[in-house]
C-alpha positions in Angstrom: -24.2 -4.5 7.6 -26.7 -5.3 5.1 -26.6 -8.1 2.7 -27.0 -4.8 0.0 -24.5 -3.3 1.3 -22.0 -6.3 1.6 -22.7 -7.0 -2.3 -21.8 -3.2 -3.1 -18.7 -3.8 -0.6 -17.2 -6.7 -2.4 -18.3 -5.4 -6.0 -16.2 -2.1 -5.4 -13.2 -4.5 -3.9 -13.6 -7.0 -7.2 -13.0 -3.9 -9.5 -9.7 -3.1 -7.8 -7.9 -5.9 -9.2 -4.8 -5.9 -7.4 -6.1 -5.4 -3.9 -6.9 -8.4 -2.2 -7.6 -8.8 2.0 -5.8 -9.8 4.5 -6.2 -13.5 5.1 -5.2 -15.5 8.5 -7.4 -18.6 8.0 -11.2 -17.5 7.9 -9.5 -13.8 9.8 -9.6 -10.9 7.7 -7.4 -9.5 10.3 -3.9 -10.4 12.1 -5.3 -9.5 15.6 -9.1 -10.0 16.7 -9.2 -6.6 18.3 -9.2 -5.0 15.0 -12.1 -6.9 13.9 -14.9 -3.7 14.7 -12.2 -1.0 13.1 -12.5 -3.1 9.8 -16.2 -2.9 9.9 -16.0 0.7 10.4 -13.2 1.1 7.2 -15.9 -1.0 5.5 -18.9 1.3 6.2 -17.1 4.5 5.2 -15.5 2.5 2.2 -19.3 1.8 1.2 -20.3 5.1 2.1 -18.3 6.7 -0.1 -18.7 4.7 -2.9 -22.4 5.6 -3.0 -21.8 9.1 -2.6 -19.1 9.2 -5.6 -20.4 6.2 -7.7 -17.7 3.8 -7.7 -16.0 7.3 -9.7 -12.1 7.8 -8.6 -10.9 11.1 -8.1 -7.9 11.1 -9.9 -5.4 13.0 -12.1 -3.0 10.9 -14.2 -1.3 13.9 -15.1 0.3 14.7 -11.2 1.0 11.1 -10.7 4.9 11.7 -10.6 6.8 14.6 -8.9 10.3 14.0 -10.6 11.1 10.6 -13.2 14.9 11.9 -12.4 15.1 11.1 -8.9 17.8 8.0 -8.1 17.7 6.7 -4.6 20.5 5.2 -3.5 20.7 1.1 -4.3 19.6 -1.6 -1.4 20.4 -4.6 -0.1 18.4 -7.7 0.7 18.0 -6.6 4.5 18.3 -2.7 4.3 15.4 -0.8 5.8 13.5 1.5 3.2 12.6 4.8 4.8 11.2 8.2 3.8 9.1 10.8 4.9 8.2 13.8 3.5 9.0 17.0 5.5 6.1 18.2 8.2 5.0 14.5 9.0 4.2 14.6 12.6 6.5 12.6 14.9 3.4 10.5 16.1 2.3 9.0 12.5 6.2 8.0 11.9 6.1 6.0 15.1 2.8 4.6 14.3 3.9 4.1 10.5 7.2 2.4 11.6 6.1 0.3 14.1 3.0 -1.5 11.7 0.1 0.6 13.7 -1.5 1.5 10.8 -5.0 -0.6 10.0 -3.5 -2.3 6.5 -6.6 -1.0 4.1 -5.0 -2.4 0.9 -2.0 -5.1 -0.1 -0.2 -5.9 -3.0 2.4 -9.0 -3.4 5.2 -8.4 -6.3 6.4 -12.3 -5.8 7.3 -13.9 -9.1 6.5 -10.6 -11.4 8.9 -9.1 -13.8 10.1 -5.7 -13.4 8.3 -4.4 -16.0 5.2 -6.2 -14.5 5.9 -5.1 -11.4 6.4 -1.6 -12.5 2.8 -1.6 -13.9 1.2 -2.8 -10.5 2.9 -0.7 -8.3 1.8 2.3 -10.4 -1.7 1.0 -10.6 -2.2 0.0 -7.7 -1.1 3.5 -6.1 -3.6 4.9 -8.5 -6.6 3.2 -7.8 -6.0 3.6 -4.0 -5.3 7.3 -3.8 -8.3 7.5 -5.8 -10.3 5.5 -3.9 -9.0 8.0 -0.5 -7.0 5.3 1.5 -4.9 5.8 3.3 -2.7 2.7 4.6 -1.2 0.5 2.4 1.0 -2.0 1.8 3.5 -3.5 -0.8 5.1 -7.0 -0.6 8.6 -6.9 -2.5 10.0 -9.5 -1.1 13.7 -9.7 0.4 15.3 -11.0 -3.3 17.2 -13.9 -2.0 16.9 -15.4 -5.8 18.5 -11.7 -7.2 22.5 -11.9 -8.1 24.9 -9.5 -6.2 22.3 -9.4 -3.2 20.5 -6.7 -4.7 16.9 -7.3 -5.0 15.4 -5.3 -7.9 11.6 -5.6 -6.9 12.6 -3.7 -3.4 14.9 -1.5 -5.5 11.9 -0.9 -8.0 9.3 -0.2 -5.2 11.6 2.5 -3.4 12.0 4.1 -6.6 8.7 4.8 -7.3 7.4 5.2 -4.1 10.2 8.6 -3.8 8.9 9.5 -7.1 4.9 9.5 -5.9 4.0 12.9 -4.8 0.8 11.8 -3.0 2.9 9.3 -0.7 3.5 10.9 2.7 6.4 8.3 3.9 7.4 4.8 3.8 8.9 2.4 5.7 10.1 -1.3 6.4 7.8 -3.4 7.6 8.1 -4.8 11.6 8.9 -8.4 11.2 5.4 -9.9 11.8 4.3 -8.2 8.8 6.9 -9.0 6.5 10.0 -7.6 7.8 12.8 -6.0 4.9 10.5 -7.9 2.6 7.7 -5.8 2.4 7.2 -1.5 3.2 3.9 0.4 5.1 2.7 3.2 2.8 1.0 6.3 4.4 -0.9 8.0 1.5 -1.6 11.8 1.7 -5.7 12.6 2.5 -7.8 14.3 -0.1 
């Protein structure tokens, strides 16, 4: 990759505020192996920023399917699950068990609700628009919450029912942050 195209890399990943990589010491990634699919992910990332101009395609307007819809509450440990129907058995598997390359992360730890609100919903914004397609959201387990009902994992499960462009959901395997974070699968544009 060229020093050009590094700078144009990490000036498109500076204007998405809330997405920050993966870090395991100097490791962008948890397992070596994946090292030359994150170069790839960066080249098409790069790609298509110079073919669309750093310009996200985006309506604000079909951002939420339903404000009424009430998932039922969970508990510091619960698994949170969803899938829209016609998702093929093989990207459930993948999606449940972490398979997924991680292309963008968000941590909720020590927000508000209404802060937290505003994140999630930008942050699902900006990476729709930016066509990825694996994500992540860290919401913690809510150990500090009263009643053992953590409101940030509540929150996130909430909106994540109520996104229309989110394909499915699920828990986390424990080397990725277990009940305390969920694997996003974003539709493809």
């Amino acid at each position: 990759m060229t020093d050009h195209d590094k700078s144009l890399f990490q000036q498109a990943m500076a204007e998405m505020s809330d997405i920050k990589p993966i870090k395991n010491g100097n490791q962008y990634l948890e397992h070596q192996e994946n090292a030359q699919q994150l170069k790839a992910q960066q080249r098409q990332v790069i790609r298509k920023l110079r073919q669309k101009q750093l310009q996200p395609k985006f309506n604000s307007d079909s951002f939420e399917k339903d404000h009424d819809i009430d998932s039922q509450p969970v508990g510091n440990f619960a698994t949170l699950s969803y899938f829209q129907p016609g998702l093929r058995a093989q990207e459930i598997e993948k999606l449940k068990k972490g398979k997924y390359p991680n292309q963008a992360e968000l941590d909720l730890h020590g927000l508000t609700v209404e802060l937290a609100e505003k994140q999630i919903r930008d942050f699902l914004k900006q990476c729709y628009g930016y066509e990825l397609r694996y994500i992540r959201i860290i919401h913690g387990k809510g150990y500090n919450s009263e009643d053992n009902f953590p409101v940030l994992k509540n929150l996130v499960n909430q909106i994540l029912r109520q996104t229309p462009f989110i394909l499915g959901f699920y828990s986390a395997p424990a080397k990725q942050g277990g009940s305390g974070a969920v694997n996003i699968l974003l539709k493809a544009q």
